[in-house]
mmCIF file of the N, C-alpha and C atoms, coordinates in Angstrom:
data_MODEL
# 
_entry.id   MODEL 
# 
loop_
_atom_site.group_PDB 
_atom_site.id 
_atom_site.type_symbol 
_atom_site.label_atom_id 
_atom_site.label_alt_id 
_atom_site.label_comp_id 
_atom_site.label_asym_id 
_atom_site.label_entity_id 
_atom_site.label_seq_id 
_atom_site.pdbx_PDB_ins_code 
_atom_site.Cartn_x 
_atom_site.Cartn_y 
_atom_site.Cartn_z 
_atom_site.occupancy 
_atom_site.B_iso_or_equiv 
_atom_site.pdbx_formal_charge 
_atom_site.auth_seq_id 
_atom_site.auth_comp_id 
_atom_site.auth_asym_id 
_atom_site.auth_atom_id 
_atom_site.pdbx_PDB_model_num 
ATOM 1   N N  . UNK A 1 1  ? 0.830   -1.187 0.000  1.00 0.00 ? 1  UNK A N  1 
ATOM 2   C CA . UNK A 1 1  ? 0.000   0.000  0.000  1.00 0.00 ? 1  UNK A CA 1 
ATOM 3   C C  . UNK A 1 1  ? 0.869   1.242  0.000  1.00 0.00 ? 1  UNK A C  1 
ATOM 4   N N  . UNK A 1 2  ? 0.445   2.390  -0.480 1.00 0.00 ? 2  UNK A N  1 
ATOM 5   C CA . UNK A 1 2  ? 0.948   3.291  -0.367 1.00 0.00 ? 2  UNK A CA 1 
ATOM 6   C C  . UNK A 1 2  ? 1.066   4.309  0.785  1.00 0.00 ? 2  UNK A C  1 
ATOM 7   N N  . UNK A 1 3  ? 1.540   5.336  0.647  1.00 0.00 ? 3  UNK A N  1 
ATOM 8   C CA . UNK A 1 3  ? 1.586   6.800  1.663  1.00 0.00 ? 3  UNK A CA 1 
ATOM 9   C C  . UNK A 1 3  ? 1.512   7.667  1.296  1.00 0.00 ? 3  UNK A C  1 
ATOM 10  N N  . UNK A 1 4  ? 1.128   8.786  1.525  1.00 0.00 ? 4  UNK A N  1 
ATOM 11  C CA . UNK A 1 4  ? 0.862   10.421 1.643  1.00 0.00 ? 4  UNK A CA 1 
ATOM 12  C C  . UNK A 1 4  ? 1.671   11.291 2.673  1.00 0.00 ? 4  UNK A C  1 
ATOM 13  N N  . UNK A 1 5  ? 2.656   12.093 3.076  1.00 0.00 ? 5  UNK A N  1 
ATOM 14  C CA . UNK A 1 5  ? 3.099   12.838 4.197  1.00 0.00 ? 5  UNK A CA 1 
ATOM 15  C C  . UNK A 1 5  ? 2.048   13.708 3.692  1.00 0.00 ? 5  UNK A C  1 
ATOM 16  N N  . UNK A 1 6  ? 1.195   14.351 4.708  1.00 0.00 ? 6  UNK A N  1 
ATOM 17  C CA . UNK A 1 6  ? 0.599   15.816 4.828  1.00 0.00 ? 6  UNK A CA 1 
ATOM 18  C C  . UNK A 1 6  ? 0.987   16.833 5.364  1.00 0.00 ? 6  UNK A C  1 
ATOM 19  N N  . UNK A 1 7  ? 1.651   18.047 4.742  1.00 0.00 ? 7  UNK A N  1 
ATOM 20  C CA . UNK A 1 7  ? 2.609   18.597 5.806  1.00 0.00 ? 7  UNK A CA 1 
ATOM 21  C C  . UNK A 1 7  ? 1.632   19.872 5.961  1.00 0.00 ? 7  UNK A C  1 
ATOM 22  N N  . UNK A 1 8  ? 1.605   20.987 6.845  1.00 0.00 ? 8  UNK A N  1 
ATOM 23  C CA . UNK A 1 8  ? 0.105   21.611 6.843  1.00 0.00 ? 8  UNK A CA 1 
ATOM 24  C C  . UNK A 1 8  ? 0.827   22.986 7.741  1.00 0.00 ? 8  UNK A C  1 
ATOM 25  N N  . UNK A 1 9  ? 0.409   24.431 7.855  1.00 0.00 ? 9  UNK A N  1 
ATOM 26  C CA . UNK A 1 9  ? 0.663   25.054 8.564  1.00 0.00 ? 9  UNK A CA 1 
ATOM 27  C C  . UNK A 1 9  ? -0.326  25.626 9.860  1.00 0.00 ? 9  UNK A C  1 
ATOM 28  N N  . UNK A 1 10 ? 0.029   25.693 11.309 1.00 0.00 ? 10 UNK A N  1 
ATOM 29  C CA . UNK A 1 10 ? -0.596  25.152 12.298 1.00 0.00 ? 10 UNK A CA 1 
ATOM 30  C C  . UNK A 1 10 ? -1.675  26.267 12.721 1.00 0.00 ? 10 UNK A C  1 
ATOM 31  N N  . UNK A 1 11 ? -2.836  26.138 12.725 1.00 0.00 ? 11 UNK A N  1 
ATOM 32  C CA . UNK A 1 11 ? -3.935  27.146 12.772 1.00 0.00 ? 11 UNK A CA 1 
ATOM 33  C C  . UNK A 1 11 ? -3.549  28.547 14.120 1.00 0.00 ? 11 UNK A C  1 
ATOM 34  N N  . UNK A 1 12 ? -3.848  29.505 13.894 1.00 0.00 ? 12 UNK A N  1 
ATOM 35  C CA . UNK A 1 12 ? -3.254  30.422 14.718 1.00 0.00 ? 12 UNK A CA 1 
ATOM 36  C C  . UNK A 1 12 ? -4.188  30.496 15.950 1.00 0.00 ? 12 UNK A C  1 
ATOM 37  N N  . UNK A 1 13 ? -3.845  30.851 17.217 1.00 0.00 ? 13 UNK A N  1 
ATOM 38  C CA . UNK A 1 13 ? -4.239  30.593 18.393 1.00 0.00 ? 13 UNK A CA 1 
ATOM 39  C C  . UNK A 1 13 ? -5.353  31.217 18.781 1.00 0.00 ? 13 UNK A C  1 
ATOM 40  N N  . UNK A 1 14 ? -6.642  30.480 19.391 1.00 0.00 ? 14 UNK A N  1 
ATOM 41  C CA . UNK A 1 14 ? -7.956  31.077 19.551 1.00 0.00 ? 14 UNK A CA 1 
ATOM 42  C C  . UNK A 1 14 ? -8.094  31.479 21.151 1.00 0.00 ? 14 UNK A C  1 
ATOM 43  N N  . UNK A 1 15 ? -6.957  30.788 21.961 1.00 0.00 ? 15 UNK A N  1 
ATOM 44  C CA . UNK A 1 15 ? -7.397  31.015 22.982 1.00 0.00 ? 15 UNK A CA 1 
ATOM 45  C C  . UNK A 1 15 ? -7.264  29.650 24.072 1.00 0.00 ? 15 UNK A C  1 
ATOM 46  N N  . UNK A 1 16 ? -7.485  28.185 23.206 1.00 0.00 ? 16 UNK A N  1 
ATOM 47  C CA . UNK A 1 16 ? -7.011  27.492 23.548 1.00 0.00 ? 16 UNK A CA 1 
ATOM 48  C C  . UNK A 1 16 ? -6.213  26.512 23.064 1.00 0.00 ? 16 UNK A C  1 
ATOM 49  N N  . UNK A 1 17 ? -5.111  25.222 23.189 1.00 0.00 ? 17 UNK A N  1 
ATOM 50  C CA . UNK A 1 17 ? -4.138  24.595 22.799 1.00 0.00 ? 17 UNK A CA 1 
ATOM 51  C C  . UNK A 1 17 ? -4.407  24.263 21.893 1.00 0.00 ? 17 UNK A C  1 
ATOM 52  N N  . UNK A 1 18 ? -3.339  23.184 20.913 1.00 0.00 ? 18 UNK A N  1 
ATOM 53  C CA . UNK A 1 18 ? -4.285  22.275 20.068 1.00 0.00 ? 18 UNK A CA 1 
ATOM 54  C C  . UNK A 1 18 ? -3.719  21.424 20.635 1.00 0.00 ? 18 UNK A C  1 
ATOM 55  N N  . UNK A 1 19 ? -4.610  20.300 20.615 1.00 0.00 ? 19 UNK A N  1 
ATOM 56  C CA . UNK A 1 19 ? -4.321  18.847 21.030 1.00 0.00 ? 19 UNK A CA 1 
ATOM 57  C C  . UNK A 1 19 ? -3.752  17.710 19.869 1.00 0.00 ? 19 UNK A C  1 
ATOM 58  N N  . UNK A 1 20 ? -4.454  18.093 18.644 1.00 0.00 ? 20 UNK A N  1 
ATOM 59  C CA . UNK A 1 20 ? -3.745  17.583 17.777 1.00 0.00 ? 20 UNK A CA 1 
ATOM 60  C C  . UNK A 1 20 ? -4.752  18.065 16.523 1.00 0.00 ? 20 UNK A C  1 
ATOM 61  N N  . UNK A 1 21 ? -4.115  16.544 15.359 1.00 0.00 ? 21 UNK A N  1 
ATOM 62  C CA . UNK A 1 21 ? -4.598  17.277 14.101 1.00 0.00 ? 21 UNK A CA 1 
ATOM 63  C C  . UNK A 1 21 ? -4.929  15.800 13.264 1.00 0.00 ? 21 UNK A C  1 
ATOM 64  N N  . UNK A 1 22 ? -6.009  16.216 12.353 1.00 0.00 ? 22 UNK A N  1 
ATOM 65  C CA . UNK A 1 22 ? -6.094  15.114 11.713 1.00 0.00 ? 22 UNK A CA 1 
ATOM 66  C C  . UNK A 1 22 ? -5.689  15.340 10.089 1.00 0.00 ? 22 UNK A C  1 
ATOM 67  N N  . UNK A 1 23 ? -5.227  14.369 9.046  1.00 0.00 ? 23 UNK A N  1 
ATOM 68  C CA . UNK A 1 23 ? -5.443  14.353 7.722  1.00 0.00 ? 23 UNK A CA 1 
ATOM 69  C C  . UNK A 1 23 ? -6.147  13.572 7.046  1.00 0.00 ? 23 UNK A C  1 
ATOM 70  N N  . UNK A 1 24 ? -6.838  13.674 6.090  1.00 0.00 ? 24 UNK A N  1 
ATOM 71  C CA . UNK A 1 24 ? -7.619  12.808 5.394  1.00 0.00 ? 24 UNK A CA 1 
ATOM 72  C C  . UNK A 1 24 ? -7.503  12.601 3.815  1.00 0.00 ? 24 UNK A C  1 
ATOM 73  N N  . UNK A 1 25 ? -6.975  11.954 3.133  1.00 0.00 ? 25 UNK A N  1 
ATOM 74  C CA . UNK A 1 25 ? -6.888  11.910 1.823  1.00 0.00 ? 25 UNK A CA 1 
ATOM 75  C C  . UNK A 1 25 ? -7.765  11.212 1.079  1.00 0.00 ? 25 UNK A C  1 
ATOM 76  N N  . UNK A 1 26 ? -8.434  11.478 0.065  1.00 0.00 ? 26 UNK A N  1 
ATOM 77  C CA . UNK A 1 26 ? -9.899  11.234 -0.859 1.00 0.00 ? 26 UNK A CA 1 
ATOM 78  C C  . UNK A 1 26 ? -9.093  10.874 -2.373 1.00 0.00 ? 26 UNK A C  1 
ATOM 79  N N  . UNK A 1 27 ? -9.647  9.941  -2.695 1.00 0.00 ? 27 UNK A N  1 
ATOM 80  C CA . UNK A 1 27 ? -9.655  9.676  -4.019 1.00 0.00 ? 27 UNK A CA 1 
ATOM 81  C C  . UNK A 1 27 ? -10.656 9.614  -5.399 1.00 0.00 ? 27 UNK A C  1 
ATOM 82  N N  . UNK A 1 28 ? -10.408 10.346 -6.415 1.00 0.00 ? 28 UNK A N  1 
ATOM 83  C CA . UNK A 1 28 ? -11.732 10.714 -7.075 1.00 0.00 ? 28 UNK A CA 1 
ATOM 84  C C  . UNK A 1 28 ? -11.805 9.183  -7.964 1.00 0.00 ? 28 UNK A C  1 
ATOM 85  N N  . UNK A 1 29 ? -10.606 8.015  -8.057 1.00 0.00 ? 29 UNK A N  1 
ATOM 86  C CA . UNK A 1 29 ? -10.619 7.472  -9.135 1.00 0.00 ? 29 UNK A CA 1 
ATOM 87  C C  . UNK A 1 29 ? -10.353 6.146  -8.582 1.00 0.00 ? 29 UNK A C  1 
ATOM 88  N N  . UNK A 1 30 ? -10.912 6.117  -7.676 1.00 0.00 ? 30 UNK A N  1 
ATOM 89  C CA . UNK A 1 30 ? -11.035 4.512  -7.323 1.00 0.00 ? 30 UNK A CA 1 
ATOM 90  C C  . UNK A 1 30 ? -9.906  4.172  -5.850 1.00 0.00 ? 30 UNK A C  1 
ATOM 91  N N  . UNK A 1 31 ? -9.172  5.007  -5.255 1.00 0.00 ? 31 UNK A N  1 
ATOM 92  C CA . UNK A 1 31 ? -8.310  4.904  -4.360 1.00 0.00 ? 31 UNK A CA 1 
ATOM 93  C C  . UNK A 1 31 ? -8.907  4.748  -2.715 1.00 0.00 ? 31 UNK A C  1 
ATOM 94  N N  . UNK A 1 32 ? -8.681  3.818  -2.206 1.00 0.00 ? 32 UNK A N  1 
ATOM 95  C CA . UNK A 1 32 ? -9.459  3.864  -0.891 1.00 0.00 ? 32 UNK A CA 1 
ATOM 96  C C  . UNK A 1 32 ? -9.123  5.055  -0.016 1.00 0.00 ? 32 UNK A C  1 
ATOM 97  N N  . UNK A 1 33 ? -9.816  5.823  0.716  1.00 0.00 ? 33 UNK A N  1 
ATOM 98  C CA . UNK A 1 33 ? -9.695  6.946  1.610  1.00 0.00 ? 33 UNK A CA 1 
ATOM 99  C C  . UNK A 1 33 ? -9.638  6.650  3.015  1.00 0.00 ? 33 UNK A C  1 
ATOM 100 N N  . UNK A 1 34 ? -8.516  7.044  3.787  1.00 0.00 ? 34 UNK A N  1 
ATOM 101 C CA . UNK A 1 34 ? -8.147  7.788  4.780  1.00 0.00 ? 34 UNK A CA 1 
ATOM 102 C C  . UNK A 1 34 ? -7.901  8.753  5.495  1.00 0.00 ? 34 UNK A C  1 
ATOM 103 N N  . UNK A 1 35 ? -8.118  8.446  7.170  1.00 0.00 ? 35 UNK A N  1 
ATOM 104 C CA . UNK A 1 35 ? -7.942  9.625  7.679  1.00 0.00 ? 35 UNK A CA 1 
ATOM 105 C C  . UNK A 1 35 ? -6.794  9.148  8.955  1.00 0.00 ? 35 UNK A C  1 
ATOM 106 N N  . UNK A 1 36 ? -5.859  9.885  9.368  1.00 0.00 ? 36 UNK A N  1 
ATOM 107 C CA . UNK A 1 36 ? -4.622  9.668  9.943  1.00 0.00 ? 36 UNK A CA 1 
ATOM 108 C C  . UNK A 1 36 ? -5.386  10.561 11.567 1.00 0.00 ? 36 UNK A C  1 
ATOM 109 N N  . UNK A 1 37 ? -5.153  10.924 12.447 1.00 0.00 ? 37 UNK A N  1 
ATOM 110 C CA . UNK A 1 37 ? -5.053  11.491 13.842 1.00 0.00 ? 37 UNK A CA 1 
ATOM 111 C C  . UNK A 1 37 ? -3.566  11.281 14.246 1.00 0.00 ? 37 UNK A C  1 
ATOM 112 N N  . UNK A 1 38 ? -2.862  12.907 14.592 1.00 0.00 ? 38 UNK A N  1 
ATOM 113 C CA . UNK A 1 38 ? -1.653  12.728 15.653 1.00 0.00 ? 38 UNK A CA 1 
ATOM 114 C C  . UNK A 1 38 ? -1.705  13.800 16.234 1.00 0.00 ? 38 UNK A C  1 
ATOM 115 N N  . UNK A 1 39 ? -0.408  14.107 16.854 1.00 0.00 ? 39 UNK A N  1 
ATOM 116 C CA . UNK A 1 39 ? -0.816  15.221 17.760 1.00 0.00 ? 39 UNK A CA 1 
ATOM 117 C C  . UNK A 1 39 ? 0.165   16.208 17.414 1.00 0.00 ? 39 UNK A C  1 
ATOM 118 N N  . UNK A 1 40 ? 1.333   15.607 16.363 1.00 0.00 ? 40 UNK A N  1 
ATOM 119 C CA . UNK A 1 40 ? 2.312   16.937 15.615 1.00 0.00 ? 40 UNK A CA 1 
ATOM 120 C C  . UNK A 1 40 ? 2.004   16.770 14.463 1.00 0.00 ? 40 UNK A C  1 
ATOM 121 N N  . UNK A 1 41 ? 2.366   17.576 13.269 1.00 0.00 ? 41 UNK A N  1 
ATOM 122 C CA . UNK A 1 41 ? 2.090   17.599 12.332 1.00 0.00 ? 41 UNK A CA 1 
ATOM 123 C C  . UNK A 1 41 ? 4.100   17.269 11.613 1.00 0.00 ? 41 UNK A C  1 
ATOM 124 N N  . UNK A 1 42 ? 4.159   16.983 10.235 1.00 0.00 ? 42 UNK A N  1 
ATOM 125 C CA . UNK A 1 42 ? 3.333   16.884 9.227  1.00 0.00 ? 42 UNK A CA 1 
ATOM 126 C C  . UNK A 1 42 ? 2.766   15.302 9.610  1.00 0.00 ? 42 UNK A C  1 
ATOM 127 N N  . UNK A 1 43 ? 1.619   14.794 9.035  1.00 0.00 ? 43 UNK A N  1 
ATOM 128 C CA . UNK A 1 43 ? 0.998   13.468 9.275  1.00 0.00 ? 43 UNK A CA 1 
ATOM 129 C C  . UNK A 1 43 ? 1.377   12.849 7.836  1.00 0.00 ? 43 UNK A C  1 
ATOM 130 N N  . UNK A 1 44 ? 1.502   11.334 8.430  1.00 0.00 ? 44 UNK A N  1 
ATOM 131 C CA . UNK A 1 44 ? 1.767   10.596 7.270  1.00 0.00 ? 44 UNK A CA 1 
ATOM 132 C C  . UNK A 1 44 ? 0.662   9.341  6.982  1.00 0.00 ? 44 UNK A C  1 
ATOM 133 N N  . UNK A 1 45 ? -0.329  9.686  6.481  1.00 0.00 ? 45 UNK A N  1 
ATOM 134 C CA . UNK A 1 45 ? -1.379  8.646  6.269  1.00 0.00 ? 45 UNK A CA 1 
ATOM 135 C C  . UNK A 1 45 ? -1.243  7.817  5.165  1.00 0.00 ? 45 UNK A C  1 
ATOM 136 N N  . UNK A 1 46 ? -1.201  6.198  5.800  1.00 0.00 ? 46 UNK A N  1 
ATOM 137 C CA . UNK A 1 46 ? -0.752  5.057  4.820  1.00 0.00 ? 46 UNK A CA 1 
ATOM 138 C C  . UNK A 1 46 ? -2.237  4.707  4.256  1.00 0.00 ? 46 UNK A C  1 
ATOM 139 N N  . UNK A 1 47 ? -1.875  3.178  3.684  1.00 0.00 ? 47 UNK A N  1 
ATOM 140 C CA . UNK A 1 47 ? -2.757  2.182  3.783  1.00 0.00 ? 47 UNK A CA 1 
ATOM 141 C C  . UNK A 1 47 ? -3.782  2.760  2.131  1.00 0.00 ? 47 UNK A C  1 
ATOM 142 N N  . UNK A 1 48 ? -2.763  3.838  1.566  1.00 0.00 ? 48 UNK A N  1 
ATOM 143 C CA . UNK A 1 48 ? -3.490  4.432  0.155  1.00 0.00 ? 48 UNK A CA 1 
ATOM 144 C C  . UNK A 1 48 ? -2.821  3.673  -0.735 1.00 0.00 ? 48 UNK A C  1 
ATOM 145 N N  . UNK A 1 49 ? -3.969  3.405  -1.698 1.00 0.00 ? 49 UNK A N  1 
ATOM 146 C CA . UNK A 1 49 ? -4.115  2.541  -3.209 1.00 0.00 ? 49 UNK A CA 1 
ATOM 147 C C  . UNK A 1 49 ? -2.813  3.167  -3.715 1.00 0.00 ? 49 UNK A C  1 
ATOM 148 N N  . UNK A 1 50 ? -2.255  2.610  -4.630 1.00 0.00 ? 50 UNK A N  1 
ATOM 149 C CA . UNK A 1 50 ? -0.927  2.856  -5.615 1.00 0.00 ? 50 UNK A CA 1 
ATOM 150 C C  . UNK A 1 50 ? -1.665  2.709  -6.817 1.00 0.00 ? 50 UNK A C  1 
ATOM 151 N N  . UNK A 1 51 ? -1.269  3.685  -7.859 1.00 0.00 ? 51 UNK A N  1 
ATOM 152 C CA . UNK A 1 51 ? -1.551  4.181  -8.879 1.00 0.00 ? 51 UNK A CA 1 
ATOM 153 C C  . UNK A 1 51 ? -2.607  5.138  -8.672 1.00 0.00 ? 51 UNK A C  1 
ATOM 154 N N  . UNK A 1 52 ? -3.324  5.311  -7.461 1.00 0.00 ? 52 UNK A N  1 
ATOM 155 C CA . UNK A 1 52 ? -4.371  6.183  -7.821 1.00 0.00 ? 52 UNK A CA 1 
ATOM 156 C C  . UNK A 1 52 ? -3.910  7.523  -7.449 1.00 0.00 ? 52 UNK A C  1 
ATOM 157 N N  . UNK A 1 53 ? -4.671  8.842  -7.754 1.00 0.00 ? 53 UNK A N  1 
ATOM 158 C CA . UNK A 1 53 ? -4.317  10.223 -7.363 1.00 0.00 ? 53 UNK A CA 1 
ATOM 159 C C  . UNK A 1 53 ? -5.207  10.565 -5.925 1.00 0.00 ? 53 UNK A C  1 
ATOM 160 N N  . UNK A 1 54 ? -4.886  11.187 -5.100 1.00 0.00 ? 54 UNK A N  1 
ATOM 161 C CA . UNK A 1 54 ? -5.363  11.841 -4.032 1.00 0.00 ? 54 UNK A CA 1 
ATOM 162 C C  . UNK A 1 54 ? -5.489  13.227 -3.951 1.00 0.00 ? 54 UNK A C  1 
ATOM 163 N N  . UNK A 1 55 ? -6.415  14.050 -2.986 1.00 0.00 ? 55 UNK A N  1 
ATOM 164 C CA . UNK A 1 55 ? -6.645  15.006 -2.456 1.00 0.00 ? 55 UNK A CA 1 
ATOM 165 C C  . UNK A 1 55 ? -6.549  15.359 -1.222 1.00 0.00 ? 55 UNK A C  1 
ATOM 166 N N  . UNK A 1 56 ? -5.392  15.353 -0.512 1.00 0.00 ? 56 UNK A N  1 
ATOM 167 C CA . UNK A 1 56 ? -5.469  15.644 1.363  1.00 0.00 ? 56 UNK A CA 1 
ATOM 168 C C  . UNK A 1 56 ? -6.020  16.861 1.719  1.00 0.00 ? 56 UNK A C  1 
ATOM 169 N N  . UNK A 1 57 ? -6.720  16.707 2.685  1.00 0.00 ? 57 UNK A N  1 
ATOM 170 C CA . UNK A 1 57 ? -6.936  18.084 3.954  1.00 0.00 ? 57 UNK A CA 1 
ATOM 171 C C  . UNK A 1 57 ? -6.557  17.697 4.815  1.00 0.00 ? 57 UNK A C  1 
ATOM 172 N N  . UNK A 1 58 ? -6.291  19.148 6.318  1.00 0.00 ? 58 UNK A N  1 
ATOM 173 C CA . UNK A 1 58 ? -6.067  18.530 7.327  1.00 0.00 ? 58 UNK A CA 1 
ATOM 174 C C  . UNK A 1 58 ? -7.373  19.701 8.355  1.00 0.00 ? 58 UNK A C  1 
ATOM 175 N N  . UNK A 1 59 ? -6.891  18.938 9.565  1.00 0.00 ? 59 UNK A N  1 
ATOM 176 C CA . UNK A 1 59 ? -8.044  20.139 10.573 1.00 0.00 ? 59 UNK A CA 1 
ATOM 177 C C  . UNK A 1 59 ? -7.106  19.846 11.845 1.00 0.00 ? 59 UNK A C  1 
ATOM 178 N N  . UNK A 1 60 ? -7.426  20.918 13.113 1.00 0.00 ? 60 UNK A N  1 
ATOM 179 C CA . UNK A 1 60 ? -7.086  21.101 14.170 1.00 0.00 ? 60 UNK A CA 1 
ATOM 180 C C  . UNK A 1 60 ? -7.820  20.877 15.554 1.00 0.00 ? 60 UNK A C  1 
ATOM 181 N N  . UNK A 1 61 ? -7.423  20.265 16.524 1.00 0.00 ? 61 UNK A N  1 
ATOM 182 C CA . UNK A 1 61 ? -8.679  19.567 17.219 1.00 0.00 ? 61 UNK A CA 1 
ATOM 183 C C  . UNK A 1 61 ? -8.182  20.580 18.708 1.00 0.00 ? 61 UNK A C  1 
ATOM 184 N N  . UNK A 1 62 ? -8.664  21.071 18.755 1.00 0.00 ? 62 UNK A N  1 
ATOM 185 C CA . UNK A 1 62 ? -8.433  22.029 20.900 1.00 0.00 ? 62 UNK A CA 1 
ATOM 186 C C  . UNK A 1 62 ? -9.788  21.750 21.549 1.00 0.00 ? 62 UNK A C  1 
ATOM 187 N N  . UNK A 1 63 ? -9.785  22.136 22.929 1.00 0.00 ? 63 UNK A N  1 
ATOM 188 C CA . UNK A 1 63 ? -10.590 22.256 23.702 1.00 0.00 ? 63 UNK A CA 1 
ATOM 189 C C  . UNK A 1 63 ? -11.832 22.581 23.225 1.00 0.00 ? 63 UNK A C  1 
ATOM 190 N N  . UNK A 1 64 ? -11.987 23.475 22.222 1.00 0.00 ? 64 UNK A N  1 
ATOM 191 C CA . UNK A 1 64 ? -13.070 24.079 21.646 1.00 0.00 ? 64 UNK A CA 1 
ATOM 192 C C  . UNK A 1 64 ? -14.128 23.514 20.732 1.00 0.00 ? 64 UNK A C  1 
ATOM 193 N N  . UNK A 1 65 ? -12.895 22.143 19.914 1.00 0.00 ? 65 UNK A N  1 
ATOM 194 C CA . UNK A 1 65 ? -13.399 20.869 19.398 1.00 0.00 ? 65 UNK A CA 1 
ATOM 195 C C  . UNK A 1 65 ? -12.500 21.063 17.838 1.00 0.00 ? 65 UNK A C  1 
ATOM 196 N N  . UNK A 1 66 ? -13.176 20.699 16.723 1.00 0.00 ? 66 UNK A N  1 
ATOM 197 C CA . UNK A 1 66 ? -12.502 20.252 15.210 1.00 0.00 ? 66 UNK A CA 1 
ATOM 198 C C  . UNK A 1 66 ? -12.245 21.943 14.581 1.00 0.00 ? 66 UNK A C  1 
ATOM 199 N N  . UNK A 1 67 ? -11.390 22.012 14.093 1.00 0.00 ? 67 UNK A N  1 
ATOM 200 C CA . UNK A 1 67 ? -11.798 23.408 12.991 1.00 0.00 ? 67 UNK A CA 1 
ATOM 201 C C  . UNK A 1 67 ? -12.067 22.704 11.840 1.00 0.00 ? 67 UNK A C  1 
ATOM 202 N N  . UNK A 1 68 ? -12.402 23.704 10.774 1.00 0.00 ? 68 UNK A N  1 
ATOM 203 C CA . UNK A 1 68 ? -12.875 23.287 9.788  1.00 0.00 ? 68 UNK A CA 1 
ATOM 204 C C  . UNK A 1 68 ? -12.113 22.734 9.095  1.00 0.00 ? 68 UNK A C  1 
ATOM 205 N N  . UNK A 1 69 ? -12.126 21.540 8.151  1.00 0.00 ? 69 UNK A N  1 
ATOM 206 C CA . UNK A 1 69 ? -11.026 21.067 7.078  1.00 0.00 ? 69 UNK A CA 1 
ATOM 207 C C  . UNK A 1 69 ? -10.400 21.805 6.175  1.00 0.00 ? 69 UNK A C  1 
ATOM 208 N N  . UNK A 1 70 ? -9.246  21.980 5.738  1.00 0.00 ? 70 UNK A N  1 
ATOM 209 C CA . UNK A 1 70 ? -8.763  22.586 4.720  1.00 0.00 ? 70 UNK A CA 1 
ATOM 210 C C  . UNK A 1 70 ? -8.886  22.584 3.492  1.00 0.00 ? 70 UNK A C  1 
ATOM 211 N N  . UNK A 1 71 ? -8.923  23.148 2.582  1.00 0.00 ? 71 UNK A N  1 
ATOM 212 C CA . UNK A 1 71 ? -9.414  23.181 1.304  1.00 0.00 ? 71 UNK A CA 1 
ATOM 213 C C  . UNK A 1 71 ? -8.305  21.502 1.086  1.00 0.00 ? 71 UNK A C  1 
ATOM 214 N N  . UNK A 1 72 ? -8.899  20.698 0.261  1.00 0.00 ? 72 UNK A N  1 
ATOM 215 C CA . UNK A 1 72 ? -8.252  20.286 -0.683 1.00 0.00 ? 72 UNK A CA 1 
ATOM 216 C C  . UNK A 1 72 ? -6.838  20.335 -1.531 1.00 0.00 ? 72 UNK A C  1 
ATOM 217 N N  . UNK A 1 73 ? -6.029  19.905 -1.254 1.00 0.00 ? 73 UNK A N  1 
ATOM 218 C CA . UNK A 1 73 ? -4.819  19.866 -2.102 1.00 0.00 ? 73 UNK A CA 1 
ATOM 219 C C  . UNK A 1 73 ? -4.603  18.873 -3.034 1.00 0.00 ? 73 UNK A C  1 
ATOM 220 N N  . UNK A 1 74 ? -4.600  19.061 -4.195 1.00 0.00 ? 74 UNK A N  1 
ATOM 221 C CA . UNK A 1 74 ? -4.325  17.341 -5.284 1.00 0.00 ? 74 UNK A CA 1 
ATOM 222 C C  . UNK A 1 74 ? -2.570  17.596 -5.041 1.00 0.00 ? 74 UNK A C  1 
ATOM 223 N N  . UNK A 1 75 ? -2.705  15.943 -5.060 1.00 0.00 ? 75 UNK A N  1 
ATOM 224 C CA . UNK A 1 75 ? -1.270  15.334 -5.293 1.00 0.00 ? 75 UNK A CA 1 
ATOM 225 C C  . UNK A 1 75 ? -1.201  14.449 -6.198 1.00 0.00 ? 75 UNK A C  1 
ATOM 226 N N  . UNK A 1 76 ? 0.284   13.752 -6.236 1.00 0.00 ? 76 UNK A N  1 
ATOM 227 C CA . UNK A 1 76 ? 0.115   13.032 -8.112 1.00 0.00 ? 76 UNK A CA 1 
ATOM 228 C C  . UNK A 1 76 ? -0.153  11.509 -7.545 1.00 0.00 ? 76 UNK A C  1 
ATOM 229 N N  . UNK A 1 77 ? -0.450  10.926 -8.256 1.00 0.00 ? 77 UNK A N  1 
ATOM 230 C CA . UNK A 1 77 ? -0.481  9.234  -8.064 1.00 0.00 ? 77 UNK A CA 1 
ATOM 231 C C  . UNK A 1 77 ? 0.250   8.666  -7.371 1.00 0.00 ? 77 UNK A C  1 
ATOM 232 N N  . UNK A 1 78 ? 0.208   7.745  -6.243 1.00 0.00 ? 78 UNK A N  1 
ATOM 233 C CA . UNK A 1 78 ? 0.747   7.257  -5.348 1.00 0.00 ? 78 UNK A CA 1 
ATOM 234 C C  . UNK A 1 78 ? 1.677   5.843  -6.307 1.00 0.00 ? 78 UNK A C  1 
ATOM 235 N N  . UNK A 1 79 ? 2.944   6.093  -6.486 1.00 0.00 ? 79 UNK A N  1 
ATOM 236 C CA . UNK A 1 79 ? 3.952   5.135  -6.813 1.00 0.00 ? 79 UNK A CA 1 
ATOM 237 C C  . UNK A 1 79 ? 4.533   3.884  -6.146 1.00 0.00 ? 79 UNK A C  1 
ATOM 238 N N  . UNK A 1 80 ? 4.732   3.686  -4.740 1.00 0.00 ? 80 UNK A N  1 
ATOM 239 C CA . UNK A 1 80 ? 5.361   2.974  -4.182 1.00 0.00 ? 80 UNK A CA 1 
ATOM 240 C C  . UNK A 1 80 ? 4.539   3.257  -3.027 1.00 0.00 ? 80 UNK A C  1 
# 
């Protein structure tokens, strides 16, 4: 199976910590989708189809609860 690193820049401070962060990568063309949880960033979510293309987001989880997901980023076809 393949991998994705998601590397992401860290949402600016509301007031309370972040506890961590999740990524999720989507496939429009047949690639199974994941979502990774850690508590530093960049995240490296496995267990993705080879040959297919992906789209990662990530979000930020604090006291306050999830922020919103990040737009979408395409990446190229997962090789190895």
């Amino acid at each position: 199976s393949g991998q994705i690193r998601v590397s992401f820049t860290a949402p600016a401070a509301n007031g309370s910590v972040v506890s961590g962060y999740a990524a999720r990568c989507e496939s429009a063309d047949g690639g199974t989708a994941r979502q990774t949880n850690a508590t530093v960033g960049p995240i490296t979510v496995t267990g993705l189809s080879v040959g297919k293309t992906y789209r990662c987001k990530a979000a930020a989880r604090n006291g306050r609860g999830w922020s919103d997901w990040t737009a979408l980023t395409a990446l190229p076809a997962i090789t190895a």
